[in-house]
TORMARVO-537567 format. One line per field, with one value per atom (N, C-alpha, C): residue in three letters; z, x, y; atom name. Coordinates in steps of 0.02 Angstrom, whole numbers. Atoms other than C-alpha are relative to their C-alpha. Example, Ala and Ser with C-alpha at 12.3 -4.5 7.8 and 13.67 -1.06 7.14 Angstrom:
res <- c(ALA:ALA:ALA:SER:SER:SER)
z <- c(0:390:0:-3:357:37)
x <- c(45:615:45:-42:684:-39)
y <- c(-59:-225:60:-59:-53:55)
atom <- c(N:CA:C:N:CA:C)
END
This chain:
res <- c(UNK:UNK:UNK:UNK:UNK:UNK:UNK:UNK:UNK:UNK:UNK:UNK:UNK:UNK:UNK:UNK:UNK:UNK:UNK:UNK:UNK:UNK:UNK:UNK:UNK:UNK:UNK:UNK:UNK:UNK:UNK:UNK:UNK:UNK:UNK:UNK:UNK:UNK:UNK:UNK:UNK:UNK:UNK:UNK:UNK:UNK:UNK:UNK:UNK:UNK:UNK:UNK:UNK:UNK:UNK:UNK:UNK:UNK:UNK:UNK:UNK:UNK:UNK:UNK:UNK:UNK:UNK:UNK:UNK:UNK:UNK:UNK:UNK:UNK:UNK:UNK:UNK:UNK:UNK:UNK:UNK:UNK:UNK:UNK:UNK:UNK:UNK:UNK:UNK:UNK:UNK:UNK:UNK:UNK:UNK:UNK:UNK:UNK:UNK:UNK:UNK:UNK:UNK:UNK:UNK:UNK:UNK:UNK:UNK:UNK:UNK:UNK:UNK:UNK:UNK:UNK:UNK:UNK:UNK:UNK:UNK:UNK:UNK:UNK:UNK:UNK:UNK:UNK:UNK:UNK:UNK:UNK:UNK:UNK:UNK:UNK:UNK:UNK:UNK:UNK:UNK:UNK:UNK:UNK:UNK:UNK:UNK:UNK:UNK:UNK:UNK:UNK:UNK:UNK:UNK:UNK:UNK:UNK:UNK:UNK:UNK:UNK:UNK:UNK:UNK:UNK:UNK:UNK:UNK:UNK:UNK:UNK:UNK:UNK:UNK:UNK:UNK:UNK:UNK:UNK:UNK:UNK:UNK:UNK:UNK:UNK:UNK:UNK:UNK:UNK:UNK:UNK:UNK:UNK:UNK:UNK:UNK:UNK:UNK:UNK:UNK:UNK:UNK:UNK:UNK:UNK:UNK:UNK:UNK:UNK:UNK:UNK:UNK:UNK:UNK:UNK:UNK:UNK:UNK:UNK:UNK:UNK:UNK:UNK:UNK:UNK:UNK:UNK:UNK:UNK:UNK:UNK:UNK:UNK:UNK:UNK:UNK:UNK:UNK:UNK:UNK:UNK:UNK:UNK:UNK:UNK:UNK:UNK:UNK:UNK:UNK:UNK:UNK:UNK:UNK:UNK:UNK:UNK:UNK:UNK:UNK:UNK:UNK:UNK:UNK:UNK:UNK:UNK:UNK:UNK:UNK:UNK:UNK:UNK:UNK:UNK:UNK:UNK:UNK:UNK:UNK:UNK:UNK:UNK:UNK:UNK:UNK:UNK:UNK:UNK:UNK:UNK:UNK:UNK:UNK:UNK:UNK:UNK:UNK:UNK:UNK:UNK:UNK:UNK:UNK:UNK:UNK:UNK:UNK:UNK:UNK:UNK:UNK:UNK:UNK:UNK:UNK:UNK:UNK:UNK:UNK:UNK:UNK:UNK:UNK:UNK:UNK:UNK:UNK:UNK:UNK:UNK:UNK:UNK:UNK:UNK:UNK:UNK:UNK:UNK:UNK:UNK:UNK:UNK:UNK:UNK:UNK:UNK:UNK:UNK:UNK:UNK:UNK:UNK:UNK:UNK:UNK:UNK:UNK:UNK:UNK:UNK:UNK:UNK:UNK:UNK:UNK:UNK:UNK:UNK:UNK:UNK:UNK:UNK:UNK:UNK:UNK:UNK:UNK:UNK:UNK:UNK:UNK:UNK:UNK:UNK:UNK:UNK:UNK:UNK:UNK:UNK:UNK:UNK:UNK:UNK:UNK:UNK:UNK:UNK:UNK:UNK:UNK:UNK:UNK:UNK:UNK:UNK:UNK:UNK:UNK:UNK:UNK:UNK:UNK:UNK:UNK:UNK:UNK:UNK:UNK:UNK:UNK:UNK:UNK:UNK:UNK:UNK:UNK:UNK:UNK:UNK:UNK:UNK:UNK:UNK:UNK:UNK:UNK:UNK:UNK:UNK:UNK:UNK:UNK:UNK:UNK:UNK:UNK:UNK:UNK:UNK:UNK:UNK:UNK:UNK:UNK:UNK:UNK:UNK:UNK:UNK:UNK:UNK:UNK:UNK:UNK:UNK:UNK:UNK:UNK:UNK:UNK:UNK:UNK:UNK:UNK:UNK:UNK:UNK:UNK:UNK:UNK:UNK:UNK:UNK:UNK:UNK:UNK:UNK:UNK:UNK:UNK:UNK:UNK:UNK:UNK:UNK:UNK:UNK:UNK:UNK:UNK:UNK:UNK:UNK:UNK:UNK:UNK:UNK:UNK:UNK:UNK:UNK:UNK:UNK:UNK:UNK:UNK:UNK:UNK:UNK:UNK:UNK:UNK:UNK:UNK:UNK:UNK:UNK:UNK:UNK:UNK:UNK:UNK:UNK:UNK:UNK:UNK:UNK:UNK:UNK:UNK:UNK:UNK:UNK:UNK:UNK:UNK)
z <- c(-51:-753:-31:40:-790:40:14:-797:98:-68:-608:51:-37:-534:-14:-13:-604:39:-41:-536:73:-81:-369:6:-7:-395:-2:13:-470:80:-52:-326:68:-68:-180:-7:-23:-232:-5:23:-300:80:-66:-176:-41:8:-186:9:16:-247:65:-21:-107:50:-45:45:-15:33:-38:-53:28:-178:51:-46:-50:27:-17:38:-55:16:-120:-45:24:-173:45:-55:-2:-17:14:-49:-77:75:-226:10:-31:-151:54:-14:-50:-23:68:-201:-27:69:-292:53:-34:-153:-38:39:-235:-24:61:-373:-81:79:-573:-8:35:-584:32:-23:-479:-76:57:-653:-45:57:-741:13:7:-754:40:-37:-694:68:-88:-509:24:3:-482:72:-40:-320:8:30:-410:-50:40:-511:-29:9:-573:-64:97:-738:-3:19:-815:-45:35:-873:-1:0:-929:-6:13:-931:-16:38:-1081:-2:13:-1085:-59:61:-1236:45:-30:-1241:23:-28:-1217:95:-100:-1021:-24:5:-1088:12:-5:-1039:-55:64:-1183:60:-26:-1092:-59:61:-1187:41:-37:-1123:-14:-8:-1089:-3:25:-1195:63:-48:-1057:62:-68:-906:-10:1:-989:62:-42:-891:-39:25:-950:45:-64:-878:-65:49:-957:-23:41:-1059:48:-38:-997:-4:-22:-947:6:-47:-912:-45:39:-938:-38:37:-1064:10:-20:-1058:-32:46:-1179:30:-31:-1070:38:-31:-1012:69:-72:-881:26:-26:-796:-46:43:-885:-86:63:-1058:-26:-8:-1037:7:-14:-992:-67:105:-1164:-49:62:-1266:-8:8:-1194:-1:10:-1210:-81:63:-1392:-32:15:-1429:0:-5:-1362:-18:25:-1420:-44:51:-1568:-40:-12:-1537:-10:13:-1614:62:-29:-1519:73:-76:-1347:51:-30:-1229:81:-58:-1062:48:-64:-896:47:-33:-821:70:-62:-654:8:-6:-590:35:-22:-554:66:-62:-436:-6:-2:-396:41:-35:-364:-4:-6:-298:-22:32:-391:-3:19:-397:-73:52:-572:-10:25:-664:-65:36:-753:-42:19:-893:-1:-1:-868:-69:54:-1006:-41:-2:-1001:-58:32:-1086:52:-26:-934:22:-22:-874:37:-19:-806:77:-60:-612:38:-30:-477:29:0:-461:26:-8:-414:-43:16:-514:30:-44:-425:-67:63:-571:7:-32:-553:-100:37:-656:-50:32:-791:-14:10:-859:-93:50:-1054:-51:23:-1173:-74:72:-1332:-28:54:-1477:-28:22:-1536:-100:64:-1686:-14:14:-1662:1:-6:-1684:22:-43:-1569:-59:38:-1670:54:-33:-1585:-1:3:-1522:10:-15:-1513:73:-51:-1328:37:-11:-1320:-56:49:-1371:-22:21:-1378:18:-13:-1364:-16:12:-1331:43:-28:-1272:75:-59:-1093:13:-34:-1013:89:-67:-822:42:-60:-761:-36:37:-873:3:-25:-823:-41:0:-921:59:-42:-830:-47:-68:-776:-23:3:-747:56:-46:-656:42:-88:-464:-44:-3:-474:-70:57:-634:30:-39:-531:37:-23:-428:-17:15:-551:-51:28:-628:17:-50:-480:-45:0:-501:-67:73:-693:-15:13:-715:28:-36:-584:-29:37:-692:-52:36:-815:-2)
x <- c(-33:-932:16:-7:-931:108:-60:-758:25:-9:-777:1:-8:-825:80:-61:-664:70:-66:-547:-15:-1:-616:9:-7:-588:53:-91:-414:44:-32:-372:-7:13:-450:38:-55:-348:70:-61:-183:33:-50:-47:60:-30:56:78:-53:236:29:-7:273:-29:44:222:-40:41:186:-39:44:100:-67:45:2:-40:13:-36:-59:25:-86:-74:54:-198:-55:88:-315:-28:31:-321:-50:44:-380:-67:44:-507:-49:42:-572:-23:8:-584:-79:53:-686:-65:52:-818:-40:54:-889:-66:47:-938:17:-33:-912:40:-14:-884:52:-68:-723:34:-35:-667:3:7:-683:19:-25:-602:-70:60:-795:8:-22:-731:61:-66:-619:21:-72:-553:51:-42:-490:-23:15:-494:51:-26:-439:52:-31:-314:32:-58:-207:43:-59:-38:41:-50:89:82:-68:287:27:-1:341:68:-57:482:25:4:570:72:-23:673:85:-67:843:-2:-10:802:-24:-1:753:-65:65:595:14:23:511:-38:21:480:-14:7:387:3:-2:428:-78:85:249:11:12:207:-4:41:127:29:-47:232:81:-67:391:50:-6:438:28:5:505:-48:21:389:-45:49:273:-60:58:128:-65:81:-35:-45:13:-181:-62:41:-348:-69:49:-496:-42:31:-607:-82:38:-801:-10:15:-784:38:-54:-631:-32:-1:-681:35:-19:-571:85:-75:-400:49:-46:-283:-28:-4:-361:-16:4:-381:116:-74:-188:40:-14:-164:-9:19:-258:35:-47:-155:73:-60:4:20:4:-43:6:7:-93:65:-50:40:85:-63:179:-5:41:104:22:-46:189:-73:71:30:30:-5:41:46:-19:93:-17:36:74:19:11:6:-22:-13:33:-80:53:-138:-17:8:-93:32:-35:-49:88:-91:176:-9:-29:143:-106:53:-13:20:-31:36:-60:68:-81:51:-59:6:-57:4:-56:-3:-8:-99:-50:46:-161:-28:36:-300:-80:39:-410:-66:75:-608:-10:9:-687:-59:46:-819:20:-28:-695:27:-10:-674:82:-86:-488:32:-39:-350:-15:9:-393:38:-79:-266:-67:24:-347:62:-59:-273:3:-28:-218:9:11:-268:25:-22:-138:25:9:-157:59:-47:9:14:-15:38:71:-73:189:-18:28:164:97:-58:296:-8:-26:362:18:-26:364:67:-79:525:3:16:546:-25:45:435:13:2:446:-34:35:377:-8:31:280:-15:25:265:-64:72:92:-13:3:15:-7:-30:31:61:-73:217:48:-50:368:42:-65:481:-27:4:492:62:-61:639:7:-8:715:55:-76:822:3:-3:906:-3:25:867:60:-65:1042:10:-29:1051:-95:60:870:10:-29:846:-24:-10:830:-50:42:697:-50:19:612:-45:60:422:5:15:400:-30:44:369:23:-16:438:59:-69:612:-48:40:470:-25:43:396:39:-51:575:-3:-26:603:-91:45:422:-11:13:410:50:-65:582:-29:7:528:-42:72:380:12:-12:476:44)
y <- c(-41:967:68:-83:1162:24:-27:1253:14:-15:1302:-61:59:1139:-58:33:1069:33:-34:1200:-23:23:1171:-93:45:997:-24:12:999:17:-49:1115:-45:37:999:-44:60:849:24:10:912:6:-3:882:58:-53:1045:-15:36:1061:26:-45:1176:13:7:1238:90:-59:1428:-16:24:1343:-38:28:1249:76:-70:1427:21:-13:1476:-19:56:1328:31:-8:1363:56:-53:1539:-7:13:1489:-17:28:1375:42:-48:1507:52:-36:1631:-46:31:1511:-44:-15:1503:39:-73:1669:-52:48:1523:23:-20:1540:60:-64:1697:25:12:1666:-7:12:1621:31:-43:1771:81:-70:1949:34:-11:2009:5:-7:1976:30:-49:2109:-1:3:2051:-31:41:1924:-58:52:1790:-89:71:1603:7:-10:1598:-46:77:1450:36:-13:1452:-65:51:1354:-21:20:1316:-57:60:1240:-16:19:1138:-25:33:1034:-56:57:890:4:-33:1011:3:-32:1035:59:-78:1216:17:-24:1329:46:-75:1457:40:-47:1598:61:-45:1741:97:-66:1929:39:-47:2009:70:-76:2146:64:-51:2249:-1:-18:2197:-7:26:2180:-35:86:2010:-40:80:1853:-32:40:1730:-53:55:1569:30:-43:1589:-30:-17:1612:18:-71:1715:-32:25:1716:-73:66:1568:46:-3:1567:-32:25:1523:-71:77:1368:-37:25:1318:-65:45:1146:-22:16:1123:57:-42:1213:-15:27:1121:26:-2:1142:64:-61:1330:9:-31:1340:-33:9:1231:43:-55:1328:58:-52:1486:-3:3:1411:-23:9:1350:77:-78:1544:48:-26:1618:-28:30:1518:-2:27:1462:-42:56:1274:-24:38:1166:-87:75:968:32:-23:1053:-85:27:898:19:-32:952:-32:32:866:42:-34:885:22:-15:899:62:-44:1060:6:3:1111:48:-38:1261:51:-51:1391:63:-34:1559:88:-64:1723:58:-86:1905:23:-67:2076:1:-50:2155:29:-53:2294:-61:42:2204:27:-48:2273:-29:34:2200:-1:-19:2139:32:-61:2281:60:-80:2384:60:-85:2510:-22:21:2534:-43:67:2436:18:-19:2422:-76:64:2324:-59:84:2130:-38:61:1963:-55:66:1832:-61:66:1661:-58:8:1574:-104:82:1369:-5:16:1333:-67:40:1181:-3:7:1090:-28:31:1076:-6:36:967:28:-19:1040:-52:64:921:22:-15:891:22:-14:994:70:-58:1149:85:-60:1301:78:-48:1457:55:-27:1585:72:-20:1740:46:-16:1812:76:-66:1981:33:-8:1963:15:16:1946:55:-45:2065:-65:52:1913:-75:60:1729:-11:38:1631:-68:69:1463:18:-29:1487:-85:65:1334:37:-32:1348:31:-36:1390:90:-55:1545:47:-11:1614:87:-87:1807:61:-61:1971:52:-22:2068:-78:64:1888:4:-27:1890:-55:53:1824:-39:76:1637:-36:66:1567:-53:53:1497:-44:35:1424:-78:55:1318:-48:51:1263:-98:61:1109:-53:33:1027:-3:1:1048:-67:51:944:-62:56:828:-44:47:766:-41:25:744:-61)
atom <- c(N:CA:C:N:CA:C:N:CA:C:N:CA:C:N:CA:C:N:CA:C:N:CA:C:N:CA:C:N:CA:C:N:CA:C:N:CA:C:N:CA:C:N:CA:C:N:CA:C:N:CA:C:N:CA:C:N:CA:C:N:CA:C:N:CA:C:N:CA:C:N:CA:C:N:CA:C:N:CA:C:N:CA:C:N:CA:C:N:CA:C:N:CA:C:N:CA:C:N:CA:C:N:CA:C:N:CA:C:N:CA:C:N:CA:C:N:CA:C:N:CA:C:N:CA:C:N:CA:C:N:CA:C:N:CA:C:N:CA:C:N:CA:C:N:CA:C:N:CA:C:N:CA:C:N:CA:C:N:CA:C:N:CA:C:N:CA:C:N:CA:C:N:CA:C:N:CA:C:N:CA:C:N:CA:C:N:CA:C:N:CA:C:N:CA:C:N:CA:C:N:CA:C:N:CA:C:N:CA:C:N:CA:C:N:CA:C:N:CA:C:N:CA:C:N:CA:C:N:CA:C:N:CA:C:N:CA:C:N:CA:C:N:CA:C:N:CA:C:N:CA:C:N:CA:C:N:CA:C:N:CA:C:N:CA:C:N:CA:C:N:CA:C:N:CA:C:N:CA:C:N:CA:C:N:CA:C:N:CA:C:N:CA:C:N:CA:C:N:CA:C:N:CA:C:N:CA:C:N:CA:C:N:CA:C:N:CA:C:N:CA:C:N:CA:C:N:CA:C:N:CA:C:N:CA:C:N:CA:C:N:CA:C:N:CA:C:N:CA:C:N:CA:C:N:CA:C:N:CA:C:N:CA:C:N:CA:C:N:CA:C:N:CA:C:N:CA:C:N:CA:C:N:CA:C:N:CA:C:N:CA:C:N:CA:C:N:CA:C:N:CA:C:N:CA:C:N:CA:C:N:CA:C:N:CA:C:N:CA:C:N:CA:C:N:CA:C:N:CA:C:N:CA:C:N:CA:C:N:CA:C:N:CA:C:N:CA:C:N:CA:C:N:CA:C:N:CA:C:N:CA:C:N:CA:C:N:CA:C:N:CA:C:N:CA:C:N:CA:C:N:CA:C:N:CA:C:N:CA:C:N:CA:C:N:CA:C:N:CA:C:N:CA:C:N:CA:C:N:CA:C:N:CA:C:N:CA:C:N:CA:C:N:CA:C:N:CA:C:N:CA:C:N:CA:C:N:CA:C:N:CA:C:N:CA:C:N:CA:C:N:CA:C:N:CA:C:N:CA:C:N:CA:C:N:CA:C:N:CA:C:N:CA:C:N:CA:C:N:CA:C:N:CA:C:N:CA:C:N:CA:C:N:CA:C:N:CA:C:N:CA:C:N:CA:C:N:CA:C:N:CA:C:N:CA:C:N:CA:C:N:CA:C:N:CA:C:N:CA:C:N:CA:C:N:CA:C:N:CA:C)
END
């Protein structure tokens, strides 16, 4: 199964946490009509990406403040062509960007959410406005580990969910409720 046939597959069964995640599941699913290349920066009216919000065994999320949109928000970003499937694309970038080795990652998706950004192709030519079609994970911090931060990220830290920081990107409060719930 190639990288695309599983997103559309993840995406047709998951039952959504939400009824705007739902929303944004069909839109995903109609995105990735195009075909592969839904899954790649190359389709600049949008595209597919995995992310993930990692918890640990405090109740706490690691949120990492994004270099480039100064945000708190989970780690992420876009697939890769070796990326086997949704889920192990939103591993790999939550391994990277955290740089928390034994991450374990709940393969079903917590939330899917469509955003706006300035997004740089990987052509090289400049940053031009795209969508983010962002099929969300819930990945488990071993007890013990320590976050490493990446050349993506100004910061990394641990928040508990009642204390959430500030300026904090649409959709992470979102994917608090259904993350917990899994657990």
């Amino acid at each position: 199964m190639t990288l695309h046939e599983d997103a559309v597959a993840t995406l047709t069964t998951w039952n959504a946490t939400s009824d705007p995640a739902d929303l944004a599941r069909k839109r995903t699913l109609e995105l990735l009509t195009a075909g592969p290349v839904a899954m790649t920066r190359a389709h600049r009216r949008g595209h597919v990406t995995a992310s993930a919000l990692i918890v640990d065994e405090n109740r706490r999320v690691l949120l990492c403040l994004h270099g480039r949109l100064g945000l708190w928000m989970q780690v992420g970003g876009h697939c890769e062509p070796d990326d086997p499937t949704l889920a192990a694309a939103a591993l790999r970038e939550a391994t990277e960007e955290s740089g928390i080795p034994g991450l374990r990652l709940d393969p079903n998706p917590i939330d899917v959410d469509v955003h706006e950004v300035r997004c740089a192709p990987a052509e090289g030519r400049p940053a031009e406005r795209s969508w983010h079609f962002d099929v969300r994970f819930l990945a488990i911090c071993p007890a013990g580990a320590v976050e490493q931060i990446s050349d993506e990220s100004a910061a990394l830290s641990w928040f508990s969910v009642d204390d959430l920081p500030s300026p904090l990107a649409e959709g992470v409060v979102q994917q608090v409720a259904p993350a917990f719930a899994r657990l």
